[in-house]
N, C-alpha and C positions, 0 to 999 in steps of 0.2 A: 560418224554423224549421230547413230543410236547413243552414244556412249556420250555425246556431249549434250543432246537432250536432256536423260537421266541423269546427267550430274544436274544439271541448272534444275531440273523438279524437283530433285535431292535439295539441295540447294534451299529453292522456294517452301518447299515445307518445313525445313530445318528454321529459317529466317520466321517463318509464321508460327513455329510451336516456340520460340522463343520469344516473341513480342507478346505473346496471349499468356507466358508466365508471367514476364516483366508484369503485364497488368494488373492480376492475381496479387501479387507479391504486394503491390504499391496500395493495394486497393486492402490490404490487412494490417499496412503500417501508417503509423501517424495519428491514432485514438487517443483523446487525451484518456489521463487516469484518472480513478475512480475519483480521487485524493481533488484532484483539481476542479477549479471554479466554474460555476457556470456559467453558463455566458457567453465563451471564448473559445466555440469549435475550432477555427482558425486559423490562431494564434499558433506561433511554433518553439517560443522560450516562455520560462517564468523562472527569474528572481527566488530564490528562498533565501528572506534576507537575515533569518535565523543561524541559517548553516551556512551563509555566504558561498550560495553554491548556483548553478544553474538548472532547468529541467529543459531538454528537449523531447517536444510531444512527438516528433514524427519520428525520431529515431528511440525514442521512451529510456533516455538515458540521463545521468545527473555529467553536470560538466563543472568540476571543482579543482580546486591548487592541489600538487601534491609533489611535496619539495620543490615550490617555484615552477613547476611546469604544470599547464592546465590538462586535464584526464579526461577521457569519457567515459563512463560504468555506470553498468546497471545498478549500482546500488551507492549510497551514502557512506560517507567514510566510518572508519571501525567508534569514532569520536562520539558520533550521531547517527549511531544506532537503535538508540531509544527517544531518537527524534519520531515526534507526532505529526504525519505528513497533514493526515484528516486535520488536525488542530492549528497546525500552524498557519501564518497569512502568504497566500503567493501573490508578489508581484506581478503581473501582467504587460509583457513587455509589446505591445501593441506596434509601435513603432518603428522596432530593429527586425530585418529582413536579410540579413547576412548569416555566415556560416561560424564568427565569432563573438558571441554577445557577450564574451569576456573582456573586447578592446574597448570599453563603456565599464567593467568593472570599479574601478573608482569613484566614478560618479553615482553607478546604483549603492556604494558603499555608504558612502555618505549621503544619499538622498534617502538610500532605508537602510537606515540603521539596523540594528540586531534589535530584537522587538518593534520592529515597526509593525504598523497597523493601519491602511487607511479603511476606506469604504466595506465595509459590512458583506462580507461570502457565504454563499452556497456551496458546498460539494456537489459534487457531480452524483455522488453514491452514498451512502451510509458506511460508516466504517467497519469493515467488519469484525462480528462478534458482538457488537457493542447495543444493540437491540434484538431481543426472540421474541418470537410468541412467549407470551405469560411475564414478561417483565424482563430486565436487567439480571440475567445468569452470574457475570460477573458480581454484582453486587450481592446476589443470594449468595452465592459460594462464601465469598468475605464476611458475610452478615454471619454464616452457622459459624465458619473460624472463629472469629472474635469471640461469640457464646461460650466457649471454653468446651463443645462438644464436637467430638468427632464419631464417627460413623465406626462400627467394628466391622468385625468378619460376617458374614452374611447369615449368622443365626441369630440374630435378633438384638445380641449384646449390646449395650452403649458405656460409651465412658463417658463418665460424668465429673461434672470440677470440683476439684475439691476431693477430690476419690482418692487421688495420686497413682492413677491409671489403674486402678482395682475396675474386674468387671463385674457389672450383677447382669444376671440371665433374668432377662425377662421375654423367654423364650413363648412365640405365639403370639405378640405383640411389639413392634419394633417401634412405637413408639412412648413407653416406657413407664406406660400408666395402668399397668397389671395384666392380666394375661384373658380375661374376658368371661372366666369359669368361674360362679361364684358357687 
């Protein structure tokens, strides 16, 4: 009789540390991504009618063809890899409540096209990289490339255009307007 109590508590706390992960687990999955619309906590598919592919929010995965049979993956095929999630438009599939939103495929084909666009989106997030403090990093980077000057070794040197990668030392000054000793 001791030995059938202690299984059935065994038992009861086994059955209760596993509903209180269950919880845990559900209550971490299903955030939309940064990339997506505002608006649309909710929602559990989006349309990418660029890539003809699917997003589901609650398992945060893409749902696309691949050799005629549809895939779930974390990521976008090797095609549309330099696909712009932040830039491109998501469909918002407000409607569909089921577990294939690919049996509707044909009709979101043709109702959004590849470059489709309706109504005017927010990101959820800023894209990242894409704004610092002090301005557009990226754009500085690109700006000094194009100038025809690149940075030397850390003693001061600069190459300059037109040099044909000759360096002059103007050492004690790294920016290249004499050395400060008159």
């Amino acid at each position: 009789m001791k030995t059938l109590k202690l299984f059935v508590l065994a038992m009861g706390l086994f059955l209760a540390g596993t509903t209180q992960a269950q919880v845990s687990v559900n209550v971490n999955i299903g955030s939309p991504p940064m990339w997506g619309p505002v608006g649309y906590s909710n929602v559990q598919y989006y349309y990418l009618p660029d890539v003809y592919s699917y997003y589901d929010v609650r398992s945060s995965m893409f749902i696309y063809q691949s050799g005629g049979v549809w895939i779930h993956r974390t990521y976008l095929p090797t095609r549309y890899r330099n696909y712009d999630l932040y830039g491109g438009y998501k469909v918002v599939l407000n409607d569909y409540h089921g577990n294939k939103p690919y049996s509707h495929y044909k009709e979101h084909k043709h109702k959004y096209a590849k470059g489709y666009r309706g109504p005017a989106q927010k990101n959820i997030g800023p894209k990242p990289g894409k704004i610092k403090p002090g301005g557009n990093s990226q754009f500085r980077k690109e700006s000094y490339k194009s100038s025809g000057y690149s940075k030397g070794k850390n003693d001061g040197s600069v190459k300059s255009k037109g040099n044909d990668n000759k360096k002059s030392s103007n050492k004690g000054n790294s920016k290249g307007g004499g050395n400060g000793k008159k």
